[in-house]
C-alpha positions in Angstrom: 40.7 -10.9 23.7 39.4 -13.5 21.2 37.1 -12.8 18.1 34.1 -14.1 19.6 34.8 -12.0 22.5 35.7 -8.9 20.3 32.5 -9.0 18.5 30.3 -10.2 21.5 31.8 -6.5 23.0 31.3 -4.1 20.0 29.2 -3.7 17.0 30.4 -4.4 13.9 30.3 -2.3 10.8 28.0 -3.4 8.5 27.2 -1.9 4.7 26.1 1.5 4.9 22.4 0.7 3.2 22.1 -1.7 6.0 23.3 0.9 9.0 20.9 3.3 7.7 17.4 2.0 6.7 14.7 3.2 9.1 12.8 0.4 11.1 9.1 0.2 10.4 7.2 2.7 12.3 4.1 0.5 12.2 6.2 -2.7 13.7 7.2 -0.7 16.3 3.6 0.3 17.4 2.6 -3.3 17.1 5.4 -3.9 19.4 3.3 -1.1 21.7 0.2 -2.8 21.3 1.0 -6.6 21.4 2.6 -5.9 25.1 -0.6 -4.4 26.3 -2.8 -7.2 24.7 -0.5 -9.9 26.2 -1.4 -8.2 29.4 -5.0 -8.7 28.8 -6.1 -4.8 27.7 -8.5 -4.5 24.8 -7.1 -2.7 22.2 -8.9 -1.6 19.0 -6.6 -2.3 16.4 -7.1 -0.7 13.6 -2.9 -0.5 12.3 -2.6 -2.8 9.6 -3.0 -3.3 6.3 -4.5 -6.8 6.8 -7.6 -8.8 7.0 -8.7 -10.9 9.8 -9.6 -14.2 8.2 -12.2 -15.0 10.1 -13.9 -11.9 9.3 -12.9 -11.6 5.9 -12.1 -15.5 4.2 -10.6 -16.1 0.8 -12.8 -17.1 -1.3 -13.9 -20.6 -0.7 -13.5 -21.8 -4.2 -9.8 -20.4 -4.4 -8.8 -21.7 -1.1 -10.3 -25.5 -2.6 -8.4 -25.0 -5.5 -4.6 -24.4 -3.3 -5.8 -27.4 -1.2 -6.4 -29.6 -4.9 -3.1 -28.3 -6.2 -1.1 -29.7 -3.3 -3.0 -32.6 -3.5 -2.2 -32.9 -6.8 1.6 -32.4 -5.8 2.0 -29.2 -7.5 5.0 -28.1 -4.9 8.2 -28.0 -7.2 9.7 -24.2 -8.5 7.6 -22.6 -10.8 8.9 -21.3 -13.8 10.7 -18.0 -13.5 8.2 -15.7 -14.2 5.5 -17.8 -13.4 3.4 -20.2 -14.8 2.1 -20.1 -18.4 -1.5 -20.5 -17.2 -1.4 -18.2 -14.5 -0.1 -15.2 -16.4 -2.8 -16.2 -19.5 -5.3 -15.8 -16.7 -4.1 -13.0 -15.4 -3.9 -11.3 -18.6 -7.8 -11.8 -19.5 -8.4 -10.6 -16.5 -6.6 -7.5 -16.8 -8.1 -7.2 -20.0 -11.5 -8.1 -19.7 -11.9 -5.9 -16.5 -9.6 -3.0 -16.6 -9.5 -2.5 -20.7 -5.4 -3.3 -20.3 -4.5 -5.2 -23.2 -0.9 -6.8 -22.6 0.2 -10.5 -23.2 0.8 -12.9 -21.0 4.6 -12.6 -22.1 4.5 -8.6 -20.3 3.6 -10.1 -16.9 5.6 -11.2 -14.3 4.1 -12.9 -10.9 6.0 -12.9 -7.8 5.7 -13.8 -3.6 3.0 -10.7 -3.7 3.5 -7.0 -4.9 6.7 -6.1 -2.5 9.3 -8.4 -4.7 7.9 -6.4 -7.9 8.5 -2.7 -6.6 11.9 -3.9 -5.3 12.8 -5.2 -8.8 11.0 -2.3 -10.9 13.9 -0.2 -8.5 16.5 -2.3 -8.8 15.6 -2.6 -12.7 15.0 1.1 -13.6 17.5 2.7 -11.1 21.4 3.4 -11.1 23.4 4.8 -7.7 22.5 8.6 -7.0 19.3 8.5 -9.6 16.3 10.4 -8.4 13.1 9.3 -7.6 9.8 11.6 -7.3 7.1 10.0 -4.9 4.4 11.8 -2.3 3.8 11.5 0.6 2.1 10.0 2.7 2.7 6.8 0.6 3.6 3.2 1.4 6.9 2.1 1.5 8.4 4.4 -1.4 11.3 5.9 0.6 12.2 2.7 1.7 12.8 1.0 -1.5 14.7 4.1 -2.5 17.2 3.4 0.5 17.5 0.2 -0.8 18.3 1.3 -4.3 21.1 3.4 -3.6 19.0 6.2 -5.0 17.7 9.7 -4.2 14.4 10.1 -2.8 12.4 13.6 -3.8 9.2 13.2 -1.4 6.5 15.3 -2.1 3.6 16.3 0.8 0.4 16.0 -0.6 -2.3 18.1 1.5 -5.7 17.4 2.8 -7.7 19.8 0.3 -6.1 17.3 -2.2 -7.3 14.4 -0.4 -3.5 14.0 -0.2 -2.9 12.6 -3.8 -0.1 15.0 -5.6 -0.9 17.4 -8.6 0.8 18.4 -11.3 2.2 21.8 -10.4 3.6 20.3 -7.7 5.5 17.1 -9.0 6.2 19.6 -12.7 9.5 21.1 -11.1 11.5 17.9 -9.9 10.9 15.5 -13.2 13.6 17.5 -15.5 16.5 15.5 -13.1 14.4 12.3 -12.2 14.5 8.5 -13.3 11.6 7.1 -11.6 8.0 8.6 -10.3 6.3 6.3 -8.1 2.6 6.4 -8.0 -0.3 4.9 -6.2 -4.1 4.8 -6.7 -5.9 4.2 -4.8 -3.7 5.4 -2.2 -2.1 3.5 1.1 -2.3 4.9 3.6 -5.4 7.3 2.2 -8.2 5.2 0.8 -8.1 7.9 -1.8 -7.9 7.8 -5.6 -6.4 10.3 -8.7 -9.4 12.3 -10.1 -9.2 11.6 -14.0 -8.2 15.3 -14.5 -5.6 14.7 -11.9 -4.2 12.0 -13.2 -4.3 13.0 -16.9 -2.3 16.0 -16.1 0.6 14.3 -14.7 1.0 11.9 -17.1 1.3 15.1 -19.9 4.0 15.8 -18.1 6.0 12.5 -17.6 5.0 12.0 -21.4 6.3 16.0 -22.2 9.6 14.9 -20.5 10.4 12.0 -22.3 9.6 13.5 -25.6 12.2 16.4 -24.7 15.0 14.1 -23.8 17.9 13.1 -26.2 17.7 9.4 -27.6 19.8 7.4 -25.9 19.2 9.2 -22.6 17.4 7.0 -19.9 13.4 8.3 -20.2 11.6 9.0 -17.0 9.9 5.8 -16.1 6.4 5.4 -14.3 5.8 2.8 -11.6 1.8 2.8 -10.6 0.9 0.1 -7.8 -2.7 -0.2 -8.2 -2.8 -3.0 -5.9 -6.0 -1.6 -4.5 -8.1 -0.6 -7.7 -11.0 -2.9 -7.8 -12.2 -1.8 -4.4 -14.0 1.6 -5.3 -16.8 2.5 -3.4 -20.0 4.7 -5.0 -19.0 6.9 -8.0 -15.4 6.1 -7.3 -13.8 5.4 -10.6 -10.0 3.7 -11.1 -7.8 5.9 -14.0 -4.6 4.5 -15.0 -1.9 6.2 -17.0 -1.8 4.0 -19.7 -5.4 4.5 -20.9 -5.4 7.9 -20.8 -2.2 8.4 -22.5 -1.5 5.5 -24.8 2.2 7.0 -25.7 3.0 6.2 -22.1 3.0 2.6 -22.1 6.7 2.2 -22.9 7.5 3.8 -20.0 5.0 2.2 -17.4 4.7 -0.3 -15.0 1.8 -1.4 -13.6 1.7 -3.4 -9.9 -0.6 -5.7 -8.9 -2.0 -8.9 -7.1 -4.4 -11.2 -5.6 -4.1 -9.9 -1.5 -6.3 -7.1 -1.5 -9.4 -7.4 -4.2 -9.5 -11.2 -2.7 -8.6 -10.6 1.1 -5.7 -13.1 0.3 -3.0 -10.8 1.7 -1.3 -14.5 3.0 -1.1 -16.1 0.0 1.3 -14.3 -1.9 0.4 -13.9 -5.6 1.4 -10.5 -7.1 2.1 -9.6 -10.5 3.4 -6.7 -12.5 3.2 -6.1 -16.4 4.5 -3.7 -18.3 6.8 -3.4 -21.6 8.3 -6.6 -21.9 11.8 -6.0 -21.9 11.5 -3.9 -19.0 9.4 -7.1 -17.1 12.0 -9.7 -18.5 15.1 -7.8 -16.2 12.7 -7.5 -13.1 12.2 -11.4 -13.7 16.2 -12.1 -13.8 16.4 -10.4 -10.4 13.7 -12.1 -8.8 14.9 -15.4 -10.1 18.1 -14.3 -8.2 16.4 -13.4 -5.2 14.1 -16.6 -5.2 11.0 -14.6 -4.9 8.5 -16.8 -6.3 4.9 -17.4 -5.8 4.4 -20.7 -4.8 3.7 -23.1 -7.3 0.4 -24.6 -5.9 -1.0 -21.1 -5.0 0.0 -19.5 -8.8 -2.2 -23.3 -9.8 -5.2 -22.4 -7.6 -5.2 -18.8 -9.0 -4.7 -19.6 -12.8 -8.1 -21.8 -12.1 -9.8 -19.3 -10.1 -9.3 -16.4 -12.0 -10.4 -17.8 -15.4 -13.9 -18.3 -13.5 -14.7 -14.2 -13.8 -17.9 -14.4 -12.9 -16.8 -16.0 -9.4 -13.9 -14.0 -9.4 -16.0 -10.5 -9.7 -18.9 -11.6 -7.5 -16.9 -12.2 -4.5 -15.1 -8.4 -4.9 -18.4 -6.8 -4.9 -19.2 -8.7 -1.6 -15.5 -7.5 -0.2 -16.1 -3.8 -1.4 -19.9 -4.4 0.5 -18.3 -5.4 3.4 -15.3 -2.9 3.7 -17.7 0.3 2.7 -20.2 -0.3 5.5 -17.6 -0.5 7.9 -15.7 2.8 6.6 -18.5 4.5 6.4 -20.4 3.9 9.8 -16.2 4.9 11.0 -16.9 8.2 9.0 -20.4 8.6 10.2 -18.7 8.5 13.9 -16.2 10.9 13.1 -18.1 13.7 11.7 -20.5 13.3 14.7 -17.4 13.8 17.1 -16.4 16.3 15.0 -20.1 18.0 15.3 -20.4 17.4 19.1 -17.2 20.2 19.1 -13.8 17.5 19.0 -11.1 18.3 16.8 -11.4 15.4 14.8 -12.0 15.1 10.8 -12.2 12.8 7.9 -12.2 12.1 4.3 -15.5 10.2 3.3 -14.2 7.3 2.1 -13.6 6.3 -1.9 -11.5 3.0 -1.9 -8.9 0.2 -0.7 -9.6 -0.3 3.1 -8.6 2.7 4.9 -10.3 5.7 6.4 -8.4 9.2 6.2 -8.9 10.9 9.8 -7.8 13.6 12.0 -6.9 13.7 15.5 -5.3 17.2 16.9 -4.7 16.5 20.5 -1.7 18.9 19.7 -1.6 21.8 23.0 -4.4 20.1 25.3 -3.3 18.3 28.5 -4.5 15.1 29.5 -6.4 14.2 33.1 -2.4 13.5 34.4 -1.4 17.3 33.5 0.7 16.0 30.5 1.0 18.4 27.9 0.2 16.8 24.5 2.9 18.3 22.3 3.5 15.8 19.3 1.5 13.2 17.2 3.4 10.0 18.8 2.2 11.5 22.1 -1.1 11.9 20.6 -1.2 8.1 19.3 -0.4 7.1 22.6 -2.5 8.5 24.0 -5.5 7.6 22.1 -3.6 4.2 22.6 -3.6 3.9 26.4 -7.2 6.0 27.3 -9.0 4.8 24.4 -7.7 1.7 23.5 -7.7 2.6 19.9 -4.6 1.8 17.9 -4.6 3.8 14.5 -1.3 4.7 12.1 -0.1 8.6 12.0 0.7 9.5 9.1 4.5 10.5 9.6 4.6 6.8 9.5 4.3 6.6 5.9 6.9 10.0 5.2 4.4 13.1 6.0 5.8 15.0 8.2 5.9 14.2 12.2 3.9 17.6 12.9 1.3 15.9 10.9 -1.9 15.0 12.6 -3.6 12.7 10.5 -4.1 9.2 10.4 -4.7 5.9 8.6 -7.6 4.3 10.1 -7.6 0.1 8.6 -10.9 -1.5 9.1 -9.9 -5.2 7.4 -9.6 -6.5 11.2 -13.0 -4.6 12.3 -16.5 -6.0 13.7 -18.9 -3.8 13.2 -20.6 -4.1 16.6 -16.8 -2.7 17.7 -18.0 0.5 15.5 -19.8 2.7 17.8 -18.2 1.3 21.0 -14.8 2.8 19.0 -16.8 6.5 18.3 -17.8 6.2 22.1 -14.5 5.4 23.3 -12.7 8.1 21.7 -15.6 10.3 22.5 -15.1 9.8 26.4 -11.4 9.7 26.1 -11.4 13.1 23.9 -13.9 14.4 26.6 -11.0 14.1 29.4 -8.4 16.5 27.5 -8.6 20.3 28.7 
């Protein structure tokens, strides 16, 4: 037998990172769902993380500004860790609207906020090293797998609104490298309380005071991709304003997709201590993970206009909290009328918490519902209502709560949703 016969017969071995990293659980729904809208079903879909454009458009002045800068043939590489007047912008913005003083030299921008936690990894992390995250949470175990490192995954509960607390996280920093934080949360819509926050950093700061110079600190990544969308009293903490001794130790995650709706055009950034910034940009220039050049131009230019900047947000956040909150409405009425269904009222980002316990009733078939992925399918097929479990994002699989994304959602589709799981709920026994 030839080569190309040997290996058109059997699988080859490949790295063991590669053999072993998990598939996307939310591709493989989508898979689900595109088949039964290419077969003309309606579907609800409420899965991803995403905004339907023509629901939710850029804002117009930043989308003329990436149409002037490729008119004005900005298209060759930007520099490294992105242009000069980009990260100035960036920097007053942080600045003038979060209280985070840092130079334009402590930020780096990249092809949105994945690039940045994979280099903050690949940066902080060696082979074996362990890294504290909870869950649910986006992404975190994955990037681990790709690090060669060991993943310590904390549940969070409902009563907590699923963000972790101190006496829970306390135990496992002594033998970790990395915590990875989020606030607000994907896939909760939830945010750290001040008090909860504050505690934790106490203890990541504790830590690093008790360990030997020369010994690698406990670092702090915090994506907080989604903090300018806070609805009502919501309030965004972050670690390094309340604990100022922290900020050697911190990174901080960030970009344009969600507080603009710009999820496609790939401008993230992440600042931190500079030397710690300067490594992650030496790994992305390997990787070729840039922003492009024309859309890090438009942004520079946009973002220096606050005012413009700021006004479309509270337009977004106007937008998204009607719709989460008419979702909430409908599910505390469900969960009035006598379904066992639940959810968090809603506090940020673009995602509603809820819960769906199908778990022991049988559908109109006689099908015994006796796991959360037969749950979501169902829901799925009788409902037409695509939403995210939870185990998704690392919970576990027993889990029966969901993230609900409203970024692609009409409201006039809001109470024929509520009235489509109410009928479909209605057939269960």
């Amino acid at each position: 037998m030839n080569t190309a016969a040997l290996a058109h017969n059997q699988t080859l071995p490949l790295s063991k990172m590669a053999e072993t990293l998990q598939g996307s659980e939310i591709i493989k729904l989508a898979g689900e769902i595109n088949e039964k809208i290419s077969k003309g079903e309606k579907i609800f879909n409420y899965t991803i993380g995403d905004f339907d454009p023509e629901i939710f458009p850029i804002p117009s002045e930043l989308r003329d500004e990436i149409i002037k800068a490729y008119l004005d043939n900005e298209t060759n590489y930007p520099a490294a860790n992105g242009i000069k007047q980009l990260r100035e912008s960036v920097a007053l913005f942080i600045e003038r609207y979060q209280g985070l003083k840092y130079g334009p030299e402590d930020f780096l921008i990249a092809g949105g906020a994945r690039p940045l936690i994979y280099a903050a990894y690949q940066t902080i992390l060696d082979k074996g090293e362990k890294v504290v995250f909870p869950v649910p949470s986006w992404n975190n175990n994955h990037y681990t797998h790709l690090s060669h490192a060991e993943m310590v995954m904390i549940e969070a509960l409902p009563e907590n609104n699923f963000m972790p607390v101190a006496e829970d996280i306390k135990k496992h920093l002594k033998t970790a490298t990395l915590l990875s934080l989020c606030s607000p949360l994907n896939p909760t819509g939830t945010v750290f309380t001040r008090e909860g926050l504050l505690e934790i950093c106490n203890l990541v700061l504790e830590e690093n005071l008790s360990r030997p110079k020369g010994v690698k600190p406990l670092y702090l990544m915090y994506d907080q991709i989604y903090w300018s969308l806070t609805y009502g009293n919501t309030v965004h903490y972050d670690p390094v304003t309340l604990v100022p001794e922290l900020r050697p130790y911190t990174i901080f995650v960030d970009g344009l997709s969600k507080a603009f709706a710009a999820t496609g055009i790939r401008v993230g950034w992440a600042f931190g201590p500079s030397d710690i910034i300067d490594k992650m940009k030496s790994i992305l220039g390997h990787v070729g993970a840039w922003a492009p050049k024309a859309e890090q131009v438009a942004t520079g230019v946009y973002l220096s206009n606050h005012s413009n900047a700021f006004s479309f947000i509270e337009s977004l956040k106007d937008a998204l909290s009607e719709r989460l909150f008419k979702f909430y409405n409908g599910f505390i009425q469900l969960k009035e009328e006598g379904f066992s269904v639940d959810a968090i009222e809603p506090q940020a980002a673009l995602y509603l918490t809820v819960k769906i316990d199908l778990l022991g009733q049988t559908t109109p078939e006689g099908v015994l519902i006796n796991s959360t992925e037969m749950a979501t399918a169902y829901l799925l097929d009788s409902a037409g209502v695509a939403i995210v479990p939870f185990y998704a994002f690392g919970a576990s699989r027993e889990s029966t709560w969901y993230r609900l994304s409203v970024g692609t959602c009409k409201i006039s589709d809001i109470e024929l949703v509520i009235n489509a799981l109410r009928k479909s709920l209605s057939k269960l026994k």
